[in-house]
C-alpha positions as CSV (number, residue, x, y, z in Angstrom):
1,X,12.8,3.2,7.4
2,X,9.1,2.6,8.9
3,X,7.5,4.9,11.3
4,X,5.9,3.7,14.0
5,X,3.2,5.8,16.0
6,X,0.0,4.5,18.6
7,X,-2.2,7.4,16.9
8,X,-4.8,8.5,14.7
9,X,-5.3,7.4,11.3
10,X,-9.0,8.2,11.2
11,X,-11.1,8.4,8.0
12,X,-8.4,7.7,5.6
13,X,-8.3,3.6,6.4
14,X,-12.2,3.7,7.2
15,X,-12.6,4.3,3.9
16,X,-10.2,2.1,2.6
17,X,-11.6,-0.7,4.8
18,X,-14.8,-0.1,4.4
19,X,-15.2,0.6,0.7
20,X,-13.4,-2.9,-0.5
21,X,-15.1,-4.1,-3.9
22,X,-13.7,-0.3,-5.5
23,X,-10.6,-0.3,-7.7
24,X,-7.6,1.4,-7.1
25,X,-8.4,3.9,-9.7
26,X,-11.3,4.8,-8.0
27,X,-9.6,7.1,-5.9
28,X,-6.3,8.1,-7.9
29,X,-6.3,11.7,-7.9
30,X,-5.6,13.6,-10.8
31,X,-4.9,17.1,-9.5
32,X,-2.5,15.2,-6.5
33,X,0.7,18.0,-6.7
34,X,3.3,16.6,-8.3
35,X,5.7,18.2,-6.4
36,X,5.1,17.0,-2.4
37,X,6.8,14.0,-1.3
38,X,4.8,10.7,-1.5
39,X,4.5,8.5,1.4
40,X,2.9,4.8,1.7
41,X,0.9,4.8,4.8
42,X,-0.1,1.6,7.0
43,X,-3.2,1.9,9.0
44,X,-4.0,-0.9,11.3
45,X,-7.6,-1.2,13.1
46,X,-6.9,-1.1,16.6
47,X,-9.4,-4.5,18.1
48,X,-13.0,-3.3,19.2
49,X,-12.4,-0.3,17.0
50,X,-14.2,-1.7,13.7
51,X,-18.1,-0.7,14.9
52,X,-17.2,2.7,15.7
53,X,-15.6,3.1,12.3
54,X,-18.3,2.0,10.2
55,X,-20.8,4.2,11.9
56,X,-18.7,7.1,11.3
57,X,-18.0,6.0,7.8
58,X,-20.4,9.2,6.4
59,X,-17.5,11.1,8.2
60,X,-14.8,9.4,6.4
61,X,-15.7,9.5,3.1
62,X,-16.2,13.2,3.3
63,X,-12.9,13.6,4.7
64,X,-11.8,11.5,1.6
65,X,-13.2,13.9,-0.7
66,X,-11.9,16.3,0.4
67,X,-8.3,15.5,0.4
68,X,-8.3,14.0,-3.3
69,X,-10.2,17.2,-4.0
70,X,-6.6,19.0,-2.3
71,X,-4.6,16.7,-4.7
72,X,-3.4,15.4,-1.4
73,X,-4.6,11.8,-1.1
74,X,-3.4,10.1,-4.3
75,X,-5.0,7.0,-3.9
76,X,-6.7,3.9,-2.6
77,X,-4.3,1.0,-2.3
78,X,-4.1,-2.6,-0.9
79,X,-6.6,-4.3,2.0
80,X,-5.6,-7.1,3.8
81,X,-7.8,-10.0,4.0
82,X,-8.9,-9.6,7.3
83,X,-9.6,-6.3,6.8
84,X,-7.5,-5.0,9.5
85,X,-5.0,-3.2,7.7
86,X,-4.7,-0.9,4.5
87,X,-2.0,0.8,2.5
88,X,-2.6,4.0,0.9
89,X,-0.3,6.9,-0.7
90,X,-0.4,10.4,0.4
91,X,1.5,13.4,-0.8
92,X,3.0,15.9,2.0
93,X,6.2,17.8,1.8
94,X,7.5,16.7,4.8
95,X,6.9,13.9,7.6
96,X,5.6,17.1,10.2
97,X,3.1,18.3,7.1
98,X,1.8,14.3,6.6
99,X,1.7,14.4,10.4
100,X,-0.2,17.3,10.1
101,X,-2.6,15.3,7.8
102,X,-3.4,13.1,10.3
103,X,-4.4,15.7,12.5
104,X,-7.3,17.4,10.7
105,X,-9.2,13.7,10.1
106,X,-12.3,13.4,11.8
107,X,-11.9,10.4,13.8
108,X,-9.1,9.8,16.4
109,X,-8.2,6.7,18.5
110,X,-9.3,4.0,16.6
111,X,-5.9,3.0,14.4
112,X,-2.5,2.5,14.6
113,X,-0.4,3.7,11.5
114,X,3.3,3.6,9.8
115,X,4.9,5.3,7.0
116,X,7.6,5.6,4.7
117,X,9.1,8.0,1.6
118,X,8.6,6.5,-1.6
119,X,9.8,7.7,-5.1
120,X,8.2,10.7,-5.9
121,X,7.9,9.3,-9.0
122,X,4.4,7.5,-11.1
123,X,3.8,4.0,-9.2
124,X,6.1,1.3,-10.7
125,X,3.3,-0.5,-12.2
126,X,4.5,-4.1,-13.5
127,X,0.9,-5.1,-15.1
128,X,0.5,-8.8,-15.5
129,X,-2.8,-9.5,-17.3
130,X,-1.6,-13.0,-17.4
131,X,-1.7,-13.7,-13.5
132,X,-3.7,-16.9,-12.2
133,X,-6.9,-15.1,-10.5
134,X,-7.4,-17.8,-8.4
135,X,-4.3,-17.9,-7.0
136,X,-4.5,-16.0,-3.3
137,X,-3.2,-12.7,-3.7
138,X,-0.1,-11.2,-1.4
139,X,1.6,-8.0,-0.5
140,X,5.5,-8.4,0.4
141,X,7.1,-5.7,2.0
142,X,11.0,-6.8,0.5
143,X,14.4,-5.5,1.5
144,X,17.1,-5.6,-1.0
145,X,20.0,-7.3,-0.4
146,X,23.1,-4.7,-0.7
147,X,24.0,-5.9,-4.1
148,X,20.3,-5.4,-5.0
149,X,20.5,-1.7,-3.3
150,X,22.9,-0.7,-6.7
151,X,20.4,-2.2,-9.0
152,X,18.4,0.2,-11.3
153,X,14.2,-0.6,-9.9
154,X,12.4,1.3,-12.6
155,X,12.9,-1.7,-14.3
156,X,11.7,-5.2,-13.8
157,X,14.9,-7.8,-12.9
158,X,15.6,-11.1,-14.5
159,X,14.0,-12.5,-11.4
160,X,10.8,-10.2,-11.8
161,X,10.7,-10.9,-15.5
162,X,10.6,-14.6,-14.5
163,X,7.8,-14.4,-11.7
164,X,5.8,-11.7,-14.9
165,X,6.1,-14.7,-17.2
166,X,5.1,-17.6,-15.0
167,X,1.9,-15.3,-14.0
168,X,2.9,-14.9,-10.1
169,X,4.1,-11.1,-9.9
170,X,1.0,-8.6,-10.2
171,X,2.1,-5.3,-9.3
172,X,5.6,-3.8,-8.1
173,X,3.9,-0.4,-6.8
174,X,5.9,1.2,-4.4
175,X,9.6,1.1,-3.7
176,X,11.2,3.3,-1.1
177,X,12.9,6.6,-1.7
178,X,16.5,5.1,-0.8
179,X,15.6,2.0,-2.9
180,X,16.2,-0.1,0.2
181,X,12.5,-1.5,0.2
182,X,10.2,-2.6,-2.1
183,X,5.9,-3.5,-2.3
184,X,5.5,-6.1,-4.7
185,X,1.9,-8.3,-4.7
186,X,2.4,-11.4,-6.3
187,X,0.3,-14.8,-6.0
188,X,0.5,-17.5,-4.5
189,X,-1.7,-20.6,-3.5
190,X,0.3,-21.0,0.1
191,X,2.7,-19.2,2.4
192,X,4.8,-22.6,1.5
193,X,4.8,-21.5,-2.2
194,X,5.4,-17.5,-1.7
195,X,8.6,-18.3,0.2
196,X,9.3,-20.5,-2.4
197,X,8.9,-17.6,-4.8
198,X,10.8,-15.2,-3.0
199,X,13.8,-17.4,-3.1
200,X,14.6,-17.0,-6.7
201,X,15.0,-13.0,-6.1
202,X,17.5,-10.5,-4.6
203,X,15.9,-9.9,-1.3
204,X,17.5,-10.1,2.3
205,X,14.1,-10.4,3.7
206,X,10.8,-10.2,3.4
207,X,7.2,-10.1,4.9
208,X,4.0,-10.5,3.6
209,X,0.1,-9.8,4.4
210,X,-3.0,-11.7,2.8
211,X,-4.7,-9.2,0.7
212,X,-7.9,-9.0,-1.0
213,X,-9.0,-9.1,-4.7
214,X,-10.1,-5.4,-6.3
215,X,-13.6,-7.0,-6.7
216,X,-14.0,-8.7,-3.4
217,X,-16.7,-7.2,-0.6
C-alpha cells in the first residue's frame, strides 16, 4: 500500500526533474546493498516550488552523489511529462531508515512524496526494442485482480506477451513486494487507446501518468 506524506523530498526529484534527457542507467548504482529493502518513491513538485528547485539544483546533484556513492539510491526512474512528478528506487531497510533518507536531503518544503516496498529483487525488465517510438509513452500504476494476485510476475503473462509482440508494452519495472501492484510503461497514442489496452489484461484497476522519452529535455 502507498504512503502518503505533505513533506520533504528535496534533492532526490530535483535531480530527477531537472536532469530529463539522461538515461536510466545513468544513475543505476552498482555498489547499491543488495541486502536493504527497495522502495519506489513518488515525488510530486509542490506549485510555485519549481524556481526554487532549479536554483538549488548544485545542491541536489551533490546530494545525489553522494547517496549512489552509499549504494543507497539505486536509480533514476520515470518523469512525467509535465515534469511534476518522478519515480525513483531507493534501498533502506526499513520505512523509519528511508524516512530517515529524507531527512538528511538538502532541501525541505518544496515536494510531496509516496512510497511503496518493491521486490528486493533486479527490476523486472520486459525490454521491447520493437516498441513504436512515436507512440506517447505511459506509466500505469496496476492492481491485480485476486486471480492475478496467485500468478507467478517474474514472468511476462499471455496478456504481456501479447502487448511485447504488438510493440505497446516497454518496460514492467517494478511490482510491489506483496505482488498486489504493478509499474508497467507501455505506449499508446491516446488515453482512449491505453484503456483499450488495459482491457485485455488481469488488472482490477489502474492509473496512469504521461511520461517522457529517455532522450527528451
Amino acid at each position: 500500500m502507498l504512503k502518503y506524506i505533505k513533506t520533504t523530498i528535496s534533492s532526490i526529484t530535483v535531480s530527477c526533474l531537472i536532469t530529463l534527457a539522461l538515461p536510466i542507467s545513468t544513475f543505476a548504482s552498482e555498489d547499491s546493498d543488495q541486502d536493504l529493502q527497495r522502495w519506489l518513491v513518488q515525488a510530486t513538485i509542490l506549485p510555485g516550488a519549481e524556481e526554487v528547485l532549479k536554483e538549488r539544483l548544485h545542491l541536489a546533484n551533490a546530494a545525489d552523489q553522494q547517496r549512489l556513492d552509499d549504494g543507497i539510491q539505486e536509480d533514476l526512474a520515470l518523469v512525467a511529462a509535465d515534469r511534476s512528478t518522478a519515480w525513483i528506487v531507493l534501498r533502506a531497510e526499513s520505512e523509519e531508515a528511508l524516512q530517515d533518507i529524507f531527512a538528511t536531503m538538502p532541501l525541505n518544503d518544496y515536494q510531496t512524496y509516496a512510497w511503496t516496498l518493491i521486490r528486493n529483487a533486479p527490476p523486472i525488465n520486459v525490454i521491447n526494442n520493437d516498441i513504436n517510438q512515436y507512440e506517447k509513452r505511459w506509466l500505469v500504476q496496476a492492481t491485480r485482480s485476486e486471480q492475478g494476485l496467485h500468478t507467478q510476475l517474474h514472468l511476462p503473462s499471455p496478456a504481456h506477451q501479447q502487448l511485447i509482440a504488438d510493440g505497446m508494452i516497454e518496460e514492467l519495472p517494478y511490482i510491489a513486494a506483496d505482488l498486489s501492484t504493478a509499474w508497467i510503461v507501455l505506449r499508446a497514442e491516446s488515453e482512449e487507446v491505453l484503456q483499450d489496452i488495459l482491457t485485455t489484461t488481469d488488472y482490477k484497476t489502474y492509473s496512469w501518468t504521461l511520461i517522457l522519452n529517455e532522450d527528451e529535455n
